[in-house]
mmCIF file as gemmi writes it, N, C-alpha and C atoms, coordinates in Angstrom:
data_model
loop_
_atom_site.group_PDB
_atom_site.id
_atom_site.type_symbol
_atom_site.label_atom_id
_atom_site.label_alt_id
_atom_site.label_comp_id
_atom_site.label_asym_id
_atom_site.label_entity_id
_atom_site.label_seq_id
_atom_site.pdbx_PDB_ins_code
_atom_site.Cartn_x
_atom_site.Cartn_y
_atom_site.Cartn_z
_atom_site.occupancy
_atom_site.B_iso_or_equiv
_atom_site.pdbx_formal_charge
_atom_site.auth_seq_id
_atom_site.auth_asym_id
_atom_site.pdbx_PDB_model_num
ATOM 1 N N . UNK Axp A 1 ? 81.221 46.195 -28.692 1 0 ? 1 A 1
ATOM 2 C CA . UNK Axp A 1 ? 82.397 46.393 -29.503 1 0 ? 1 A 1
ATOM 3 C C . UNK Axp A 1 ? 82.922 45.043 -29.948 1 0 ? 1 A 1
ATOM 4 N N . UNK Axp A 2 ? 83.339 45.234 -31.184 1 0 ? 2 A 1
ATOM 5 C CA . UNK Axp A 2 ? 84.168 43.884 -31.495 1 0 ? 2 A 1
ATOM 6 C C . UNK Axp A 2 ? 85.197 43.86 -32.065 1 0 ? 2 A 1
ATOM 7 N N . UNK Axp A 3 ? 86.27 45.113 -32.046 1 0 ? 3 A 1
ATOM 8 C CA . UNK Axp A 3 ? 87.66 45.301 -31.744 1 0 ? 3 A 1
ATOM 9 C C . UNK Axp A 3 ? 88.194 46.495 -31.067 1 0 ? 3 A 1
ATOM 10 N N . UNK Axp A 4 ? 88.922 46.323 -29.957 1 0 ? 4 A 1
ATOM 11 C CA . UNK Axp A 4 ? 89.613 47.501 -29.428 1 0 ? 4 A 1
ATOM 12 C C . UNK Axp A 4 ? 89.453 49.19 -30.325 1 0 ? 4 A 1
ATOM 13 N N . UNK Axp A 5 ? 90.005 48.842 -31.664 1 0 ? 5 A 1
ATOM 14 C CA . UNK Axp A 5 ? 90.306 49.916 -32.775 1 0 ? 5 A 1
ATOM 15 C C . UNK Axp A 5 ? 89.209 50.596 -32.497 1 0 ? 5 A 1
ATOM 16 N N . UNK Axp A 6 ? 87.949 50.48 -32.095 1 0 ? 6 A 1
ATOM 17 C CA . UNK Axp A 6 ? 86.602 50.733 -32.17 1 0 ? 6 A 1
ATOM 18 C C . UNK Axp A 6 ? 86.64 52.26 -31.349 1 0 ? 6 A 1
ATOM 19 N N . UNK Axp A 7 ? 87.338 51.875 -30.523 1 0 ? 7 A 1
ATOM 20 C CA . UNK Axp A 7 ? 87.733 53.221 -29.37 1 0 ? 7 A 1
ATOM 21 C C . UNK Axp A 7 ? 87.979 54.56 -30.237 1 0 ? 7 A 1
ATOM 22 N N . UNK Axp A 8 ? 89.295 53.894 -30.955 1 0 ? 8 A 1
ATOM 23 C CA . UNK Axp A 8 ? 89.675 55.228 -31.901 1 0 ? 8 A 1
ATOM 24 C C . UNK Axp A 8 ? 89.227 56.079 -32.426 1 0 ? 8 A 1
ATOM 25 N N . UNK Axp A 9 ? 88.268 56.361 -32.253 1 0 ? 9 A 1
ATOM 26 C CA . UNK Axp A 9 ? 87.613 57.671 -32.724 1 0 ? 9 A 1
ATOM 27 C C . UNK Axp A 9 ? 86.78 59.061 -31.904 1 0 ? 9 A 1
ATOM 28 N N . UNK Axp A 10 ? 86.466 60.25 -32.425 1 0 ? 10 A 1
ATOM 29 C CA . UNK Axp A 10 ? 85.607 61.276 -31.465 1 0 ? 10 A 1
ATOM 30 C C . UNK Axp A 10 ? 84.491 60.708 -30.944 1 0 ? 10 A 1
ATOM 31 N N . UNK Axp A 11 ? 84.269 61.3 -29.594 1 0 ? 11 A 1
ATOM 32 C CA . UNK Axp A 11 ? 83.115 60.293 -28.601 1 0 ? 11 A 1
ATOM 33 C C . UNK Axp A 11 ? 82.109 61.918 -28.526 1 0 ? 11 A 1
ATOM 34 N N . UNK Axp A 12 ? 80.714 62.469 -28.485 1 0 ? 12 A 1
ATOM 35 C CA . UNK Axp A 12 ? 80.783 63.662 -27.919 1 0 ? 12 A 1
ATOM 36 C C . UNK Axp A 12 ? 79.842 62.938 -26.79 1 0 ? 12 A 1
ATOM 37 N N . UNK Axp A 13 ? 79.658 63.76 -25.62 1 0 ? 13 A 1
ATOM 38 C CA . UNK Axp A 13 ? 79.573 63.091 -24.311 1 0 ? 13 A 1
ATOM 39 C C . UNK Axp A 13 ? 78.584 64.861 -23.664 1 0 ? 13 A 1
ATOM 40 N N . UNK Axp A 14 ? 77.579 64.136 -22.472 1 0 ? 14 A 1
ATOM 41 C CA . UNK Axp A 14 ? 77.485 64.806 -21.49 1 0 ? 14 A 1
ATOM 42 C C . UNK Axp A 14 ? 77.961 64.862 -20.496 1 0 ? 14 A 1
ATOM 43 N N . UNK Axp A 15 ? 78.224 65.781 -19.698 1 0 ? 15 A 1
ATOM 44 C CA . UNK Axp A 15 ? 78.824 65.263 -17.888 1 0 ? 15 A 1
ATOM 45 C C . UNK Axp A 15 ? 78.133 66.31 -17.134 1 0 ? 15 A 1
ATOM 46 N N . UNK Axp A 16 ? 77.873 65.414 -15.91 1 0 ? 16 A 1
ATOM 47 C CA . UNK Axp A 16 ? 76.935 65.667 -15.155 1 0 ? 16 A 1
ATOM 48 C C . UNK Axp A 16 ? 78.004 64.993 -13.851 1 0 ? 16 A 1
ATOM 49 N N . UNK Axp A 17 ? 77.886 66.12 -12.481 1 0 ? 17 A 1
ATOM 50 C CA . UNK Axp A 17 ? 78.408 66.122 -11.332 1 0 ? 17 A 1
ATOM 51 C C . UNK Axp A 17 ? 77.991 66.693 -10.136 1 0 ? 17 A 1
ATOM 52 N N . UNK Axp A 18 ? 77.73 66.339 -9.065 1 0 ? 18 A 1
ATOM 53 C CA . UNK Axp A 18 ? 77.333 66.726 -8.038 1 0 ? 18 A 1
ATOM 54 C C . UNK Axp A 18 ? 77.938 66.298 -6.618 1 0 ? 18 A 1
ATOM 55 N N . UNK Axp A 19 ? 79.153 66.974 -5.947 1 0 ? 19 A 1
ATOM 56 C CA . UNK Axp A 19 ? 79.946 66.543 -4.662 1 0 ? 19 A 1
ATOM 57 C C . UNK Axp A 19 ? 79.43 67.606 -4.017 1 0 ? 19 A 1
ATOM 58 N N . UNK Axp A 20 ? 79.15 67.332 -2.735 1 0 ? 20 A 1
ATOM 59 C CA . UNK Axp A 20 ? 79.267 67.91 -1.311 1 0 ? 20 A 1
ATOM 60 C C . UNK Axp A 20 ? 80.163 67.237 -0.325 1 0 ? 20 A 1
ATOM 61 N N . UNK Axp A 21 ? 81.165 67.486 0.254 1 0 ? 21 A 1
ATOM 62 C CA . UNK Axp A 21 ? 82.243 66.438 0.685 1 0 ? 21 A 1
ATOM 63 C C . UNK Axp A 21 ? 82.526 65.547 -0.161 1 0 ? 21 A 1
ATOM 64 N N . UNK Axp A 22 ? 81.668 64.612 -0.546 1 0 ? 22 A 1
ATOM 65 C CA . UNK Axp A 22 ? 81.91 63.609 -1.114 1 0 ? 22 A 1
ATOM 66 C C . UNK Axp A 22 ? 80.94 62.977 -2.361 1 0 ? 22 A 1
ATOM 67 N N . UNK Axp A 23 ? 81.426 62.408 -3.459 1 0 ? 23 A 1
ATOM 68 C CA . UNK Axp A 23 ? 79.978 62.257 -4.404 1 0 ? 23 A 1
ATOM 69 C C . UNK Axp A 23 ? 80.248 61.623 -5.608 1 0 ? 23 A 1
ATOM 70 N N . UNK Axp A 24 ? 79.752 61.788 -6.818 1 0 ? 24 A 1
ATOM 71 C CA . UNK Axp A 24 ? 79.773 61.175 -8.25 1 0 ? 24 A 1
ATOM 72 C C . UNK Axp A 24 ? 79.692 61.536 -9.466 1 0 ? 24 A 1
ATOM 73 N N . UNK Axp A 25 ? 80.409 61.649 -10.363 1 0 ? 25 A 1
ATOM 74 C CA . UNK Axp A 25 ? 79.687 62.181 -11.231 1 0 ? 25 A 1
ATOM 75 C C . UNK Axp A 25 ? 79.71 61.3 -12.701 1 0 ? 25 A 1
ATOM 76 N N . UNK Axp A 26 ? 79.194 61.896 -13.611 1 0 ? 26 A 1
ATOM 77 C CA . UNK Axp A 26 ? 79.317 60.833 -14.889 1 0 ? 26 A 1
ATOM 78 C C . UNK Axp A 26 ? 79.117 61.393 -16.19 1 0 ? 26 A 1
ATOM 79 N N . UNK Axp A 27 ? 79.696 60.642 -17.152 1 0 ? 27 A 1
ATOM 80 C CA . UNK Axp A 27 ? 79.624 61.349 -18.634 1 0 ? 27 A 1
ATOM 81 C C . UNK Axp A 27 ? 79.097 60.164 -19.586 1 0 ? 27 A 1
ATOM 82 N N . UNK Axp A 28 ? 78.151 60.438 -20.103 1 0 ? 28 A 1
ATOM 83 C CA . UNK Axp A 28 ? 77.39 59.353 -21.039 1 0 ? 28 A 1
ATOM 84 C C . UNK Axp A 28 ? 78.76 59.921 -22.092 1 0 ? 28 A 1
ATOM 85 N N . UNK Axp A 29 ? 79.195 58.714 -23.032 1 0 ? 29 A 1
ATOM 86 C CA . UNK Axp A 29 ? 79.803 59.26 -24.364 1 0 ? 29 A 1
ATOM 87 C C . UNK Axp A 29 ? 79.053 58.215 -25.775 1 0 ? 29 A 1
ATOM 88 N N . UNK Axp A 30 ? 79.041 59.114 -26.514 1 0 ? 30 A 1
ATOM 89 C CA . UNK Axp A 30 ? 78.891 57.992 -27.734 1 0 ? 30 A 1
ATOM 90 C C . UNK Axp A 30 ? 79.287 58.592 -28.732 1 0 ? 30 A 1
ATOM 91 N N . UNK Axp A 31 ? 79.957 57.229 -29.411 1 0 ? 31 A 1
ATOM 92 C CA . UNK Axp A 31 ? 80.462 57.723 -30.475 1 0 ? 31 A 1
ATOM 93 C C . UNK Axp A 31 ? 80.011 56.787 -32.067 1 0 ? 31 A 1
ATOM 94 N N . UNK Axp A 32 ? 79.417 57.03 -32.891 1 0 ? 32 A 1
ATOM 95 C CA . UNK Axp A 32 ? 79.169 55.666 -33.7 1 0 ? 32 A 1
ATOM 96 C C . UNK Axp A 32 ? 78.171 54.56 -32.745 1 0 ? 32 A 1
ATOM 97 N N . UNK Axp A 33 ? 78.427 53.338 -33.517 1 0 ? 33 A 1
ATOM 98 C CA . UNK Axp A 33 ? 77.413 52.098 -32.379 1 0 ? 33 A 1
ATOM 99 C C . UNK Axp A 33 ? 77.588 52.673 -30.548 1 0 ? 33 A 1
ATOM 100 N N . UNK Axp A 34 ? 79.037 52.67 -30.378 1 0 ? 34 A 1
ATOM 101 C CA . UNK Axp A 34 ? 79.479 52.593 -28.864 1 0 ? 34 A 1
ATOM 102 C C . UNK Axp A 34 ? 79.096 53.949 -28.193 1 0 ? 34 A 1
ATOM 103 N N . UNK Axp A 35 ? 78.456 53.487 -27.089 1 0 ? 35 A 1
ATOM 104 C CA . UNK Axp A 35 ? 78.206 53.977 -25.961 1 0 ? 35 A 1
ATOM 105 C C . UNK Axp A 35 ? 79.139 53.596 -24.742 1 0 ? 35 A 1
ATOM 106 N N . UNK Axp A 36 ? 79.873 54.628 -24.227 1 0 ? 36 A 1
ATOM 107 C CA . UNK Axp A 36 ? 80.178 54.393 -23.066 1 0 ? 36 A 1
ATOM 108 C C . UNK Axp A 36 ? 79.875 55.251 -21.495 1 0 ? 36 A 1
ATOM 109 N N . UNK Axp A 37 ? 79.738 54.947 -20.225 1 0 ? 37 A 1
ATOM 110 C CA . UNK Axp A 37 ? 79.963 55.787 -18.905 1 0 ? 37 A 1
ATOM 111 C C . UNK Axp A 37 ? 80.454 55.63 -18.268 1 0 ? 37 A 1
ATOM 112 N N . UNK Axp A 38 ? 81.89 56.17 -18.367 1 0 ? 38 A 1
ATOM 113 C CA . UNK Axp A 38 ? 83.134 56.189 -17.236 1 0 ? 38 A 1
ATOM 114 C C . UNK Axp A 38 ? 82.382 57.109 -15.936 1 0 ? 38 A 1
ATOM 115 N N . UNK Axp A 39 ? 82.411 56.344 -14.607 1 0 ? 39 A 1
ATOM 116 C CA . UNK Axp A 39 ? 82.023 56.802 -13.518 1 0 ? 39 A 1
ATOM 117 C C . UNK Axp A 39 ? 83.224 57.032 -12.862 1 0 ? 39 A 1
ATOM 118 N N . UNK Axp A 40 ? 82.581 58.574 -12.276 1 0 ? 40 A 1
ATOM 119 C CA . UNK Axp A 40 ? 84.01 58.977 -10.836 1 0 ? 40 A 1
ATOM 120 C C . UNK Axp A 40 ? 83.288 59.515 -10.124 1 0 ? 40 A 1
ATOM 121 N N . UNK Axp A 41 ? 84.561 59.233 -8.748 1 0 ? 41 A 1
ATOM 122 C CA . UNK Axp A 41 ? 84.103 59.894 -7.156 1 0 ? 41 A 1
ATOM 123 C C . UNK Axp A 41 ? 85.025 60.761 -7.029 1 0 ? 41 A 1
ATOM 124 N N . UNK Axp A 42 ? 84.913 61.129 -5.971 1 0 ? 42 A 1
ATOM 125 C CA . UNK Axp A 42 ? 85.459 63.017 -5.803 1 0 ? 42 A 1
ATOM 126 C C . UNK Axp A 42 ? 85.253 62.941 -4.282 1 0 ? 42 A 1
ATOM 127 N N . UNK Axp A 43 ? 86.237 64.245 -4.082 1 0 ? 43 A 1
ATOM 128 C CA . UNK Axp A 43 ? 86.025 65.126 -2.922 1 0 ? 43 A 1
ATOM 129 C C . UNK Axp A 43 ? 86.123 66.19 -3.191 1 0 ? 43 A 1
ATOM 130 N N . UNK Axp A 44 ? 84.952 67.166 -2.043 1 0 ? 44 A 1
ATOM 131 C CA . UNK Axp A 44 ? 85.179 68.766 -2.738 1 0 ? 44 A 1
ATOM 132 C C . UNK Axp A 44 ? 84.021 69.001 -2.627 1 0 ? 44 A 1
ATOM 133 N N . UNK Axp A 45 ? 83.524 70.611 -3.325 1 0 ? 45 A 1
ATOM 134 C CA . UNK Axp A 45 ? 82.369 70.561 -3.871 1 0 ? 45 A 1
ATOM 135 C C . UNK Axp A 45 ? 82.193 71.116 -4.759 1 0 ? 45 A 1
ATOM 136 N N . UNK Axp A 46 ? 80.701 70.974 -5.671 1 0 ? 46 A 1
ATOM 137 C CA . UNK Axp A 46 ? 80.799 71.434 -6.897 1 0 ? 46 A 1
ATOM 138 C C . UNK Axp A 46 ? 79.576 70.435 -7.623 1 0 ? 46 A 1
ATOM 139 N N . UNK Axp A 47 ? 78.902 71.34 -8.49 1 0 ? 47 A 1
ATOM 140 C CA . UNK Axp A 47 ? 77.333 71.145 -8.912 1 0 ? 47 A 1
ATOM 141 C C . UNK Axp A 47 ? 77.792 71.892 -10.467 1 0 ? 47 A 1
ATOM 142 N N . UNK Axp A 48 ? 77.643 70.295 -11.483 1 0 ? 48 A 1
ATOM 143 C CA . UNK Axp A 48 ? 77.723 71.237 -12.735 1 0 ? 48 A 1
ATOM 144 C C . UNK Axp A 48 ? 77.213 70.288 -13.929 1 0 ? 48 A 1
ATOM 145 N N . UNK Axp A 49 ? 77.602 70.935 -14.949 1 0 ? 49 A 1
ATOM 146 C CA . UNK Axp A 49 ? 76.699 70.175 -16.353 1 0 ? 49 A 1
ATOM 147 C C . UNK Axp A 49 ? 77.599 70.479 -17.163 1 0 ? 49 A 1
ATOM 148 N N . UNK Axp A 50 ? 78.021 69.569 -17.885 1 0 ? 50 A 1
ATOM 149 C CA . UNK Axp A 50 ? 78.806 69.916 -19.56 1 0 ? 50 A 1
ATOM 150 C C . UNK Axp A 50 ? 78.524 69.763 -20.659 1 0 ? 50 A 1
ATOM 151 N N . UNK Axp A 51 ? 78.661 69.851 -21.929 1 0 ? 51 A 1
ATOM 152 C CA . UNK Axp A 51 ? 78.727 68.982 -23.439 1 0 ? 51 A 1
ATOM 153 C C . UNK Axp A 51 ? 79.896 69.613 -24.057 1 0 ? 51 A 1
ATOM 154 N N . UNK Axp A 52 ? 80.588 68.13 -24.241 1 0 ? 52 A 1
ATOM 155 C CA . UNK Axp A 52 ? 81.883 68.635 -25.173 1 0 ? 52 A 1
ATOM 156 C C . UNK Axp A 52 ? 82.289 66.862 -25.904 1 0 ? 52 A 1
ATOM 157 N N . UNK Axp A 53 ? 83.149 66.866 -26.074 1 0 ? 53 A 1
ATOM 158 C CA . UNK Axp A 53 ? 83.44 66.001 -26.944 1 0 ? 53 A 1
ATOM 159 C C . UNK Axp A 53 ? 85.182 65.109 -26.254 1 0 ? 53 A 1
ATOM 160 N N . UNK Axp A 54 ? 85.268 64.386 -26.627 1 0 ? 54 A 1
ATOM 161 C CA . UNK Axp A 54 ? 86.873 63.316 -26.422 1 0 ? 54 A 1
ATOM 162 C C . UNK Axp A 54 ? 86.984 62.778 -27.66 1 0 ? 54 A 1
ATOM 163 N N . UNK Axp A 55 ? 88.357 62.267 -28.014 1 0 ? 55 A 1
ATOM 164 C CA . UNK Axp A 55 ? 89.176 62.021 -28.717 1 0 ? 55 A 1
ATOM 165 C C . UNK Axp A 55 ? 89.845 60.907 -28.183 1 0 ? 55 A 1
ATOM 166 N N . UNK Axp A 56 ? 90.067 59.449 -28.927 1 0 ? 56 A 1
ATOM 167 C CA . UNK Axp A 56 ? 90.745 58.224 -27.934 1 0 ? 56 A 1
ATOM 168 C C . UNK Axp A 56 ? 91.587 58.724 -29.573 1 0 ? 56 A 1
ATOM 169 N N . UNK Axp A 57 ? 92.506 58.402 -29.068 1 0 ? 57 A 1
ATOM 170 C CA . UNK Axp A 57 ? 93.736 57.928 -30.563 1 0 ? 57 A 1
ATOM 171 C C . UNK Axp A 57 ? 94.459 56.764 -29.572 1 0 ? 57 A 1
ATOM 172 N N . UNK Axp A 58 ? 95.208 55.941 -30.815 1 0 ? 58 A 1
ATOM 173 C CA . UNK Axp A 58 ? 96.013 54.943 -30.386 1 0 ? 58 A 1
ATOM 174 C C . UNK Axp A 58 ? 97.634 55.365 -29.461 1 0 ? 58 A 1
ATOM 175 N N . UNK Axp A 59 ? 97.943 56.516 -29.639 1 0 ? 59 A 1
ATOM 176 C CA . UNK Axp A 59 ? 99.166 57.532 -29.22 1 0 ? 59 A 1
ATOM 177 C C . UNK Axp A 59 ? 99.257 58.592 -28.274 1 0 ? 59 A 1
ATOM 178 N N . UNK Axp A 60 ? 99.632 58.869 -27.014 1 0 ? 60 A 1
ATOM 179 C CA . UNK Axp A 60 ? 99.412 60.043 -26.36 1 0 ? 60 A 1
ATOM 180 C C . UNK Axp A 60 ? 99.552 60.909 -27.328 1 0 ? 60 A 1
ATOM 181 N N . UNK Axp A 61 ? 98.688 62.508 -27.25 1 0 ? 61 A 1
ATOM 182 C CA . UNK Axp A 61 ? 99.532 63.241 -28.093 1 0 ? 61 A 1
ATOM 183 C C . UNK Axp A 61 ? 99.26 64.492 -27.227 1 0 ? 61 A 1
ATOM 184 N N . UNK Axp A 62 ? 99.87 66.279 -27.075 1 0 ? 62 A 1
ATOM 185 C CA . UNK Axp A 62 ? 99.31 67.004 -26.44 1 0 ? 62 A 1
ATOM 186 C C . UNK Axp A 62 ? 98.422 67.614 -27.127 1 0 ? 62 A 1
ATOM 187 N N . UNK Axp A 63 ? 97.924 67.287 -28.494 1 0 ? 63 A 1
ATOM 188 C CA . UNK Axp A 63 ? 96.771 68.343 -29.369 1 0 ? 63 A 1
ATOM 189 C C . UNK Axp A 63 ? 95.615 67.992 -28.407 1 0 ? 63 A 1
ATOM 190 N N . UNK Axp A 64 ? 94.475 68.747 -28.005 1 0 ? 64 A 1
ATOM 191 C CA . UNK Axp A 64 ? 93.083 68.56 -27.702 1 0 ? 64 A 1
ATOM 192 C C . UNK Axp A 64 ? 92.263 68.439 -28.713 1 0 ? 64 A 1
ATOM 193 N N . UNK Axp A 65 ? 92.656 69.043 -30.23 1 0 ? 65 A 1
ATOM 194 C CA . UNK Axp A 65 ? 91.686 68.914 -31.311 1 0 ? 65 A 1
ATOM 195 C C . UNK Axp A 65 ? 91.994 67.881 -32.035 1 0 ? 65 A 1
């Protein structure tokens, strides 16, 4: 990236998760050039797969679309 602004736009992403007590999961996103993978840990359990999409805007807002 070679300005913040770059964020601003729809990312669509996979996510992929797997906890038993304890564990990881992750979402490839790309949007345009940028690629990103925000990694998280957890407790719990739970085995799953997604495709959907995110939205960065410069503003909280409550729309999801």
């Amino acid at each position: 990236m070679h300005a913040p602004e770059e964020l601003y736009r729809q990312f669509t992403g996979i996510d992929g998760s797997a906890y038993f007590i304890g564990g990881v999961g992750v979402t490839f996103l790309k949007g345009g050039p940028v690629m990103m993978a925000p990694i998280r840990t957890g407790l719990g359990f739970r085995l799953g797969a997604n495709i959907g999409y995110i939205r960065f805007t410069p503003r909280a807002t409550w729309n999801p679309f």
